[in-house]
N, C-alpha and C positions, 0 to 999 in steps of 0.2 A: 495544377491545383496542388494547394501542398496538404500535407499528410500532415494531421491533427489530431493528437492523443491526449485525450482525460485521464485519469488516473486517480482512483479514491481506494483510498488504501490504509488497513489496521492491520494489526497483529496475525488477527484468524484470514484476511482472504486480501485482494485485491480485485478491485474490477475495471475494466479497461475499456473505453468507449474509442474506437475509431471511427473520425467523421470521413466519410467518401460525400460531400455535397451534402442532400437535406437523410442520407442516411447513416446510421452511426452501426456501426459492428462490435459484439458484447461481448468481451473474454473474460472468465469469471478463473481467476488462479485460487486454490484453494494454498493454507498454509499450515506446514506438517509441525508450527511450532508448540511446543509445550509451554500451558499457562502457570504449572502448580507443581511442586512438588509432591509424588506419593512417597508415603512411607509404608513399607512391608508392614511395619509393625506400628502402623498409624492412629488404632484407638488404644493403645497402651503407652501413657503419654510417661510411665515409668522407665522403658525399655531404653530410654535412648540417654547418652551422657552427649556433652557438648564436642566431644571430638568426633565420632557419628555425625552426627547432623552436621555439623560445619562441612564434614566429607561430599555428604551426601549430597548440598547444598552446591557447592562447588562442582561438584558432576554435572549439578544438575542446571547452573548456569553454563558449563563450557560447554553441556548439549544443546543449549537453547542457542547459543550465538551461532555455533554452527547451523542449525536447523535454519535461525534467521537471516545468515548469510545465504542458505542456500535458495532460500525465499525471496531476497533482493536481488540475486542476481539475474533468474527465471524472469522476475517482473522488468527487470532492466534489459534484459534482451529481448523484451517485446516490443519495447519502443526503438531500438536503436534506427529504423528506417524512417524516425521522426524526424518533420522541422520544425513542428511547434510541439511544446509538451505542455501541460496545466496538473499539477498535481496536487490532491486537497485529501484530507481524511481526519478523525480523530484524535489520534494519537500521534505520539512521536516518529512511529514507523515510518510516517513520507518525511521526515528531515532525514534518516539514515539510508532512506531511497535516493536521495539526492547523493549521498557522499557518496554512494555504490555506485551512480552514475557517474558523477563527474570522477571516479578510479577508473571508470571504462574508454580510455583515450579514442572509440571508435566514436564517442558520444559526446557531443559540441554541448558543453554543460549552455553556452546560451540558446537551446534550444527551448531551456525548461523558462519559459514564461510569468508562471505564477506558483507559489506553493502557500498553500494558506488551510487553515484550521477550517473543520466540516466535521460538523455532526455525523451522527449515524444515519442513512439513508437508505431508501428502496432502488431497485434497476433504473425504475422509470426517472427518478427523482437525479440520481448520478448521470443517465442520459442524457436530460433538460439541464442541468448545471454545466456539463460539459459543452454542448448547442449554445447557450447562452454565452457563456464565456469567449469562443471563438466566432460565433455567429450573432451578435446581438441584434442588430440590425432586423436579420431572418424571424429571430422569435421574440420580436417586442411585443406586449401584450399592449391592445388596444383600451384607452380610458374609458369606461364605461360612462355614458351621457344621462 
């Protein structure tokens, strides 16, 4: 039976549906990245000249890439025992999930299936997307008469 992996994935978390047959198993990765810049001195919108900020700015994007690097890799080493992958989410996050994949030579980038744009979503809802996707057949919904 092969090993099939969902993947619906943003910024803040990923979540990770593996099918074993009609059950799927729920790995929920939280992510430590940062959305916003704080500023110490953030309601004194006087305090700051453009060389400040622009520093500050640049910290605070070369924290973030790391923080997101280290967040694509965790998600990428979940799946490396896949053969099929499906990966869908919001944001740009799953196209830079894909290029941290296909960097991981253990990782047969045609593994990954489908990537495509998804809304924001509940467990259940990423569960049935995932089921459907590989298992369509199993969860066709019957026309009502």
């Amino acid at each position: 039976m092969k090993k099939q992996i969902g993947i619906w994935i943003d910024i803040s978390k990923a979540v990770i549906v593996t099918l074993d047959g009609p059950k799927a198993k729920v790995t929920e990765i939280e992510s430590d990245v940062e959305n916003r810049i704080y500023h110490t001195n953030e309601g004194n919108k006087g305090t700051f000249s453009g060389v400040h900020h622009s520093s500050s700015e640049r910290k605070f994007e070369e924290r973030r890439k790391t923080e997101l690097n280290h967040f694509l890799k965790d998600v990428a080493s979940q799946v490396k025992s896949a053969d099929e992958i499906y990966i869908f989410g919001p944001s740009e996050t799953k196209l830079k999930l894909v290029d941290k994949i296909m960097e991981d030579k253990t990782i047969l980038t045609n593994k990954i299936k489908l990537v495509e744009k998804s809304g924001g979503m509940t467990q259940n809802q990423i569960i049935s997307k995932v089921k459907h996707f590989f298992q369509p057949s199993l969860y066709q919904m019957n026309p009502t008469r």
